[in-house]
Steps between C-alpha positions, in 0.01 A plus 500: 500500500326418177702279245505546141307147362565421125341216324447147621834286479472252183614119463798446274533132337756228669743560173523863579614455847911559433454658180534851657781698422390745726266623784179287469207700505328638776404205741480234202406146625659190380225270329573148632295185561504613882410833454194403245382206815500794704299736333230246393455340856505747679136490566632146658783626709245641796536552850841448744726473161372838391468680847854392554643666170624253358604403120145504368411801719831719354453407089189662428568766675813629371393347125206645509552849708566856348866573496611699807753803400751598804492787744534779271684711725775232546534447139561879448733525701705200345381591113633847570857328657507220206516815229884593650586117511513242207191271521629079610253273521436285802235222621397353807334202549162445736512169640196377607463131699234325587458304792180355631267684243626840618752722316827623613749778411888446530754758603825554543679690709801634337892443604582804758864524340343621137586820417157577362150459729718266760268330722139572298266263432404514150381190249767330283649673258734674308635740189440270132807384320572440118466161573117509591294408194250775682437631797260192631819364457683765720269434793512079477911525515496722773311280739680184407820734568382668793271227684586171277112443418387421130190491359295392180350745205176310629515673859586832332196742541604845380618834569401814651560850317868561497612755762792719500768621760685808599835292434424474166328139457162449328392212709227184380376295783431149368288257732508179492386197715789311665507080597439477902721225520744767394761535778692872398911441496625866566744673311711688842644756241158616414241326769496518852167276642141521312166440611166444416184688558129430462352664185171603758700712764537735165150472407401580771376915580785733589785249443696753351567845618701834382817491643691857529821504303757775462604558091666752371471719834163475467265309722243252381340160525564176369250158499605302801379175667656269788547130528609372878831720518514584103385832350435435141541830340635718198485317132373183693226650671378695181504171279269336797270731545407550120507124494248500795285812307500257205355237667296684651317682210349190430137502422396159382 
């Protein structure tokens, strides 16, 4: 299905990182000393680092790639809920680890006594608070609350387009690269295990698939994609694979 593509994502200065009050713009990237090494070596960064997607490999490409709008049929459906509901802002957070020169995504597989999505595996995250300065902000508490990992403004990359749900949340997906020496300290009220995944299995053809779903009465179909004994689906799955369109759109 062919994605809407808007313009290239711009780099924002260091001091504007936190200044946000709200959503940052579509897919902004945080300038840092990092980021800039990067960009201008990457002519350097050749071979096994960059056929095993890692750091160097993933910057360009979603700095430098079109912005990737979700399935519009999905957010239809949850536009057309969230104009019953009052709007509440939410984040999650994209942790990405690297380990070896290759690039991993953590999940977490949510507490099967919640009330709400019991037993999904989704990416840290949760509704924003008065407290949050923005909702950057939002997303960084709820992975130190949820997974008790912490990172820097300098491993902060950006955001995809925010996304909203048919309960009523407008959603911001915030990625950021995590320490490996990192070990996760689970919340049990929240958390019940996590687990990491190699950026390639996504990148690779026909990782993700349309998974039937039943809403409203009415049948229809859902991005999906499995991991061992996982199925990574719903919100989660629609975050990934416009993450993994992003990516790759990339024509450099």
């Amino acid at each position: 299905m062919t994605r809407k593509k808007t313009a290239p994502s711009c780099v924002i200065n260091n001091s504007e990182v936190i200044k946000h009050s709200g959503v940052i713009k579509n897919s902004e990237v945080f300038k840092t000393q990092k980021v800039i090494k990067t960009l201008e070596g990457l002519d350097e960064h050749k071979g096994s680092e960059r056929s095993l997607f890692s750091r160097h490999w993933f910057m360009p490409r979603f700095c430098l790639s079109p912005s990737v709008q979700y399935c519009p049929k999905a957010n239809g459906r949850a536009t057309h809920a969230m104009e019953r509901k009052e709007t509440k802002k939410a984040a999650v957070l994209i942790p990405l680890v690297e380990r070896e020169g290759e690039l991993f995504i953590l999940f977490t597989k949510r507490a099967s006594h919640l009330n709400k999505h019991p037993g999904q595996i989704s990416f840290p995250g949760g509704k924003a608070e008065k407290s949050d300065q923005n909702i950057v902000a939002t997303a960084l508490r709820e992975m130190k609350e949820e997974i008790g990992i912490s990172t820097s403004k300098e491993n902060l990359i950006g955001c995809l387009p925010p996304l909203p749900t048919v309960s009523g949340y407008l959603v911001t997906p915030v990625i950021a690269f995590i320490c490996p020496n990192d070990t996760p300290k689970l919340d049990a009220n929240e958390v019940e295990s996590f687990f990491e995944v190699p950026l390639a299995k996504f990148m690779s053809p026909n990782s993700m698939f349309k998974h039937p779903f039943l809403f409203q009465g009415k049948k229809t179909y859902i991005y999906a994609t499995t991991h061992q004994e996982h199925l990574i689906w719903g919100l989660t799955a629609q975050i990934l694979n416009t993450l993994i369109e992003q990516l790759s759109a990339y024509q450099g």
